[in-house]
PLY file of the C-alpha trace (Angstrom):
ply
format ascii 1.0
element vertex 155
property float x
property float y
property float z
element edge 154
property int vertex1
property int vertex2
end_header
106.33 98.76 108.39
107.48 95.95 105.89
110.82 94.88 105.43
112.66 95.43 101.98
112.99 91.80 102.13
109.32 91.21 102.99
108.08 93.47 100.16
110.53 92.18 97.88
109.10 88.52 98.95
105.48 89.07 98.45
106.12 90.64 95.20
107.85 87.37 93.82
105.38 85.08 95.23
103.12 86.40 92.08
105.81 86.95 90.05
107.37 83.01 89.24
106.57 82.12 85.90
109.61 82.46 83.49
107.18 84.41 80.57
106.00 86.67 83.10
109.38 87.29 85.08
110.67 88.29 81.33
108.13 90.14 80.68
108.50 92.23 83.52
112.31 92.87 82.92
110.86 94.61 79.83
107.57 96.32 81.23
108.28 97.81 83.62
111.62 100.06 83.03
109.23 100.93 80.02
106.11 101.75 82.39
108.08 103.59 84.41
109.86 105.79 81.29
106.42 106.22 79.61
105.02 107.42 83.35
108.00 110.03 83.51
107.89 111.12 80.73
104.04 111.37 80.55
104.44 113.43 83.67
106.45 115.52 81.81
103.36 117.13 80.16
101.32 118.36 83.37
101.76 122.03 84.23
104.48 123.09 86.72
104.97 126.57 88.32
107.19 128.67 86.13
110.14 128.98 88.85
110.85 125.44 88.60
110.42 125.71 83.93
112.86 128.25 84.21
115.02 126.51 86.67
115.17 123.36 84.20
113.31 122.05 81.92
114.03 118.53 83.91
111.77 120.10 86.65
108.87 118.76 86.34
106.54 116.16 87.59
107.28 113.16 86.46
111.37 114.47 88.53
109.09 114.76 91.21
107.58 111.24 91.30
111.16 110.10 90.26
111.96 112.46 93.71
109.22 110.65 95.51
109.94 107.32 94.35
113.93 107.24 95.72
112.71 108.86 99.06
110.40 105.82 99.61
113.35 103.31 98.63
115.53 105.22 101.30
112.99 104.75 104.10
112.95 100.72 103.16
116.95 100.26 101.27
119.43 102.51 101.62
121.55 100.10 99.32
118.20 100.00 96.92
117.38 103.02 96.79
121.14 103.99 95.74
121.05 102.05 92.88
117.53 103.81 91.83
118.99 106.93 91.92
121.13 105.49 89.11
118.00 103.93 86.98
116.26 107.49 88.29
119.20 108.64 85.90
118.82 106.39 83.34
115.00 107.21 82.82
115.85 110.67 82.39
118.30 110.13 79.82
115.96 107.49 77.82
113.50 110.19 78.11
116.13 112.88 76.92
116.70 110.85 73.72
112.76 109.85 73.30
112.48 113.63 72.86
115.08 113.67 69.99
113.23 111.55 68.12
110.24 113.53 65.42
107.15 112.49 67.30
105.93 114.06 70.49
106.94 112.45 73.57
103.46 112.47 74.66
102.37 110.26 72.31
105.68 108.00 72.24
105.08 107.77 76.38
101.34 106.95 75.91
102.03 104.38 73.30
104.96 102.72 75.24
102.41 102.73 78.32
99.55 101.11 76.45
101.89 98.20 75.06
104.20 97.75 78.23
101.03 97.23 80.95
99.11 94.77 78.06
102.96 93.21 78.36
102.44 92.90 81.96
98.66 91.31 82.00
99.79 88.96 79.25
102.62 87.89 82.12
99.87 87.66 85.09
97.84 85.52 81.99
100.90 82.98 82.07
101.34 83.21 85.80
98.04 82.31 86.89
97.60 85.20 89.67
96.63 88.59 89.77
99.14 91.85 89.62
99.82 92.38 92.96
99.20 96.21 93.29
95.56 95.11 93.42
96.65 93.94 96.82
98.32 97.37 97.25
98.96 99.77 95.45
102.37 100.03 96.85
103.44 97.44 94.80
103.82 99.67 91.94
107.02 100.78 93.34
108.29 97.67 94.34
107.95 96.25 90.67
111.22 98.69 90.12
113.06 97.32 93.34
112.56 93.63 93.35
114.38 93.74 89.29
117.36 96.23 91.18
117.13 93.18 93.78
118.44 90.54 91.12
121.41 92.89 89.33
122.18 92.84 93.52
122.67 89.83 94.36
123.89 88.35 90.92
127.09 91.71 91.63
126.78 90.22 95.42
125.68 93.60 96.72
124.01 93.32 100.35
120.96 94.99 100.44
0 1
1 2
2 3
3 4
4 5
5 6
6 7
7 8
8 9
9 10
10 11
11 12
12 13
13 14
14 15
15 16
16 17
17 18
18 19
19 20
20 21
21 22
22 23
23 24
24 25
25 26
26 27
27 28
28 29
29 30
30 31
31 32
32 33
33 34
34 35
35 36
36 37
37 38
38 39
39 40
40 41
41 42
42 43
43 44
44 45
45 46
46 47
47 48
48 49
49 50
50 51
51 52
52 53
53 54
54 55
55 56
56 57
57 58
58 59
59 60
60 61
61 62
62 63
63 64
64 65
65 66
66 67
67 68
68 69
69 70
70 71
71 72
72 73
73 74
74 75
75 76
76 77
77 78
78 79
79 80
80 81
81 82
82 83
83 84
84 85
85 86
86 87
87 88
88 89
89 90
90 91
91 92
92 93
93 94
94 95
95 96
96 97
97 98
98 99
99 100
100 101
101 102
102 103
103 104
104 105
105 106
106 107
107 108
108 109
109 110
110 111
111 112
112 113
113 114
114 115
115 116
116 117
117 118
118 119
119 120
120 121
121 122
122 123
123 124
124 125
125 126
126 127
127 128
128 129
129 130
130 131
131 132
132 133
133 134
134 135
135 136
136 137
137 138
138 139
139 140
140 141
141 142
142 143
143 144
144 145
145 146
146 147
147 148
148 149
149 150
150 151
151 152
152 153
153 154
């Protein structure tokens, strides 16, 4: 199994240019909102509806995600558990708003991974969960990894 800082590593190596780093520091919290709360719409047993309406499956990739982070970053996957928290409340508030969240989330989705090709345009390389599709959860981890070290938190 890879190291954090191995995974973190590889992920940069396509991930340089300055247009496509930016880019990323705004695609991907929005992927990963839209993903949630898209999620959000799939059918879930009624135990866990009537437990909360947070219950749900996009909770459960959100769930999934952090127990993944734990098994590479203990200090990582701490801090997701906070932007875990912070997706929920975005999503929260997207469902205040007077259009359905479905269609907000599928929007934001469209937009935010055209955001992220347009980077890979500028960088010159390809995303790198066509390498593996693990990657897709690094994306998340390797921005947590800069907030890190610029607070000088050891991960």
């Amino acid at each position: 199994m890879r190291t954090v800082d191995q995974w973190l590593e590889e992920y940069g190596d396509s991930h340089r240019n300055p247009a496509n780093k930016l880019l990323h520091w705004i695609c991907v919290p929005v992927i990963v909102v839209s993903m949630v709360g898209l999620l959000f719409y799939l059918p879930v047993p009624q135990a866990l509806r009537a437990a909360s309406p947070l219950l749900n499956w996009g909770t459960v990739l959100l769930v999934g995600a952090v127990v993944y982070y734990v098994a590479i970053s203990w200090s990582l996957a701490l801090g997701m558990v906070l932007f875990a928290g912070a997706v929920l409340g975005c999503l929260v508030w997207l469902q205040t708003l007077p259009w359905p969240l479905w269609i907000l989330c599928l929007g934001l989705f469209v937009v935010a991974w055209i955001g992220q090709f347009i980077g890979h345009h500028y960088e010159g390389k390809r995303p790198s969960f066509f390498k593996d599709v693990q990657f897709l959860l690094i994306g998340p981890l390797w921005l947590l990894s800069f907030v890190y070290r610029k607070l000088g938190i050891r991960y």
